[in-house]
N, C-alpha and C positions, 0 to 999 in steps of 0.2 A: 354501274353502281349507282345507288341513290341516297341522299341523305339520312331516310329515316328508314331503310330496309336494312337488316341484318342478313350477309348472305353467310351461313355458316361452313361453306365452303371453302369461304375465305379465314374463315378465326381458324378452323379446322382443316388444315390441307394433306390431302390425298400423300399416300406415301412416295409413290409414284412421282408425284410432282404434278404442274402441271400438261397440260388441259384435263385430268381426270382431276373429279371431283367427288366424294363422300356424298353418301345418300341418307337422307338424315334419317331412315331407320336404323343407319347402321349405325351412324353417331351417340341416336336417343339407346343402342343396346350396349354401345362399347364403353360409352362416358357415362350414362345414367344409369346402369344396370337396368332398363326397364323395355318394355316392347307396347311401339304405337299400336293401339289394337285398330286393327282392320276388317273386324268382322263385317261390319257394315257398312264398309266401302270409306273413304276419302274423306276426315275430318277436317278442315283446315284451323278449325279452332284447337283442337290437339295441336297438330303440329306446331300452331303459333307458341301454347305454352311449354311446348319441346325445345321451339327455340328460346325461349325467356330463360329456361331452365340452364341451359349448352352456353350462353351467353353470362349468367351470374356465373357457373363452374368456372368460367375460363377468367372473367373478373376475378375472381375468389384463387384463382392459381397461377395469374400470370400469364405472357404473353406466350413463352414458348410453351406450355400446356396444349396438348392436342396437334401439334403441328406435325405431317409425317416426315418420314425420311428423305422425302422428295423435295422438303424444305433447306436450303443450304447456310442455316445459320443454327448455331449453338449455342442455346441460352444467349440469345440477342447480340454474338457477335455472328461475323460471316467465317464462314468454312474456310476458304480460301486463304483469309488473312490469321486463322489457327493454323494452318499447314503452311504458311510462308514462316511462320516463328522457328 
């Protein structure tokens, strides 16, 4: 991890859990309705404002917004401590 990098991997985690990770076309199609165009091979300026984009949605909705199944808390309690109740 770095200070000033956003890894959206992490805002956004794989259903699965991890080590699998979300590929951020999949993220920019399923959260943004939208598709990175790749006709012309590899933008890195797109994808930076795909992450600016993926990053305000998830500001604007909260922490648990985006997180998959593979995540073990529920609306920011943990799984665990819901099934010990």
């Amino acid at each position: 991890l770095h200070r000033r990098v956003v890894d959206t991997s992490i805002l956004y985690t794989h259903e699965r859990g991890f080590p699998y990770k979300n590929a951020l076309k999949y993220l920019v199609t399923k959260y943004l309705n939208r598709e990175l165009d790749r006709t012309d091979g590899h933008c890195s300026a797109d994808d930076a404002l795909a992450v600016v984009d993926l990053v305000n949605l998830k500001l604007q909705k909260g922490h648990s917004f985006g997180r998959g199944s593979g995540d073990t808390r529920i609306e920011g309690q943990s799984l665990f401590r819901l099934l010990a109740k």
